[in-house]
C-alpha positions as CSV (number, residue, x, y, z in Angstrom):
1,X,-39.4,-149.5,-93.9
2,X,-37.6,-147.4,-91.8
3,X,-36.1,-149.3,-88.8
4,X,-32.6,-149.1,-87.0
5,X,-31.2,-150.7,-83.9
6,X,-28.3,-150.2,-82.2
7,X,-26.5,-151.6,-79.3
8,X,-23.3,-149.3,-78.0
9,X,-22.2,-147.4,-74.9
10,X,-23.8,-144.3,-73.8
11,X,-20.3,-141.8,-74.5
12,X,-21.3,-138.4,-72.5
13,X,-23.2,-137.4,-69.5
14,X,-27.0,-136.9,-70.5
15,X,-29.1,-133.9,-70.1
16,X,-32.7,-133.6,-70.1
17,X,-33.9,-130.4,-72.2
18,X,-37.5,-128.6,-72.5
19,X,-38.7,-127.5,-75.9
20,X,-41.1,-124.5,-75.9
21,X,-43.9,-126.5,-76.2
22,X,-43.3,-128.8,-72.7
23,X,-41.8,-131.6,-74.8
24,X,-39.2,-133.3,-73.2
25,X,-36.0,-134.4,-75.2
26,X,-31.9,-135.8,-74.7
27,X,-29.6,-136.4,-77.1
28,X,-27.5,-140.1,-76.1
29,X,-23.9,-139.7,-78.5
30,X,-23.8,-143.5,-78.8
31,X,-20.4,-144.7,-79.2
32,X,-20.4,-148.0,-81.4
33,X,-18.0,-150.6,-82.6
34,X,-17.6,-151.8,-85.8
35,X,-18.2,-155.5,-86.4
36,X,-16.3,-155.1,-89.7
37,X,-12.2,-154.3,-89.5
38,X,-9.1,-155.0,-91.1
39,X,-7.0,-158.4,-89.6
40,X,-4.3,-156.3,-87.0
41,X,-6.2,-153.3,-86.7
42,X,-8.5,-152.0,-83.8
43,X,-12.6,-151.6,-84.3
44,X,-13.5,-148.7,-85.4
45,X,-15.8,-146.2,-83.1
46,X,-18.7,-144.4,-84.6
47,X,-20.5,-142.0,-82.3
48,X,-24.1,-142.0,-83.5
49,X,-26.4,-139.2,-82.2
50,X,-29.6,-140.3,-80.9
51,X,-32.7,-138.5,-79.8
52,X,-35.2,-139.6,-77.2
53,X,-38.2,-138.2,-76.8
54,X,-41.0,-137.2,-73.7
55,X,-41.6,-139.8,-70.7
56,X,-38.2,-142.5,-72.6
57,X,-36.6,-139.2,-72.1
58,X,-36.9,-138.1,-69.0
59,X,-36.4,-142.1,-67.9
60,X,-33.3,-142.2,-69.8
61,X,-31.9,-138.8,-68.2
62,X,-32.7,-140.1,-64.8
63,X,-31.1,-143.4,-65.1
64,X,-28.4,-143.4,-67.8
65,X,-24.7,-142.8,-67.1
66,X,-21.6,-142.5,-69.1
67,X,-20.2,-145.4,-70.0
68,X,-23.1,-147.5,-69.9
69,X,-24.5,-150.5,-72.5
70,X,-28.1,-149.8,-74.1
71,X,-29.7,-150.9,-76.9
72,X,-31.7,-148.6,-79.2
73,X,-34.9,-149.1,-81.4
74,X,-36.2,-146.6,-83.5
75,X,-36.0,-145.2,-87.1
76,X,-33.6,-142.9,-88.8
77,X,-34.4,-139.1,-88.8
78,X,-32.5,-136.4,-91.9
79,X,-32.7,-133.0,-91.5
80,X,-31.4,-129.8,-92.5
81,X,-30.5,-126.2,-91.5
82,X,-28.2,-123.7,-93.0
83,X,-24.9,-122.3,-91.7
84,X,-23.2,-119.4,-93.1
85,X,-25.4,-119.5,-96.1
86,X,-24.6,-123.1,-96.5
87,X,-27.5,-126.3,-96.4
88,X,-26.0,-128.7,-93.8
89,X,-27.6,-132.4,-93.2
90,X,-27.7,-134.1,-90.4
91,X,-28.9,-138.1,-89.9
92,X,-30.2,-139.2,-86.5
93,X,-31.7,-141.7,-84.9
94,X,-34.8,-141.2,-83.1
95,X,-35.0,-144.0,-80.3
96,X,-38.7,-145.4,-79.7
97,X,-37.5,-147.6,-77.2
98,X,-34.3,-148.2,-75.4
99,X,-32.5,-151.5,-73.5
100,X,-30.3,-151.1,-70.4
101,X,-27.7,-153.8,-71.3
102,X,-25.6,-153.3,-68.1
103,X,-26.3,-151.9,-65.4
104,X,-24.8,-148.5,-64.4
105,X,-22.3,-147.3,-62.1
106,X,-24.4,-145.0,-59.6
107,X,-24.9,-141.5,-60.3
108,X,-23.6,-140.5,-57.5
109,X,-20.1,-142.4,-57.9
110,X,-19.8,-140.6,-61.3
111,X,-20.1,-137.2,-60.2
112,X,-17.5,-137.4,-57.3
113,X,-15.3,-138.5,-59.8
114,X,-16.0,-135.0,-60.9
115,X,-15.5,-133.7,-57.7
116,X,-19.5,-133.1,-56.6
117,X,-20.9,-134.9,-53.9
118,X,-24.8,-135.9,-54.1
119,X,-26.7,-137.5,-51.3
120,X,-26.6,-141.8,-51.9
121,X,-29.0,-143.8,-53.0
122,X,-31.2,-146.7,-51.7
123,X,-29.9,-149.3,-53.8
124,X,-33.2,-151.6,-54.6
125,X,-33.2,-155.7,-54.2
């Protein structure tokens, strides 16, 4: 059975992409603490790369931000390609559904920490 979940903090802005054939896809770089580490030393980080796929996808590009807590559910993904005449492997995770575990900061406040401005939001009851 191939199953994986993962809980972790979304560690990069998110961009929606368009495959050839109308698909719609992101990739979420999950960061992810380590429940196992030595006495006096700090948790270990691994970023995890996740893939979300179509209408998850384009939900999770319009309301995900850095920084945020999610919880993924889905099954792990190995593929190759070559690179200067070299086989490289990659492992993903391909989500199939995905928790918001906190909610975000608004967009908005995140990209005028980058200096942008965007129009605000209604903020829903």
């Amino acid at each position: 059975m191939n199953v994986v979940s993962l809980s972790g903090r979304v560690a990069q802005e998110i961009k929606l992409y368009k495959t050839s054939n109308d698909n719609h896809v992101i990739t979420i770089n999950l960061a992810v603490k380590s429940d196992y580490f030595k006495e006096g030393e700090e948790p270990k980080t691994e970023f995890i790369p996740v893939t979300v796929w179509g209408k998850l996808a384009e939900n999770c590009a319009a309301h995900l931000v850095k920084g945020q807590l999610i919880e993924i559910e889905g099954r792990l993904q190995r593929r190759s390609y070559e690179k200067d005449g070299e086989r490289c492997y990659v492992t993903d995770a391909i989500a199939e559904k995905v928790h918001f575990l906190s909610k975000p900061a608004r967009k908005e406040e995140a990209s005028d920490d980058k200096g942008s401005k965007k129009s605000k939001a209604k903020k829903s009851a």
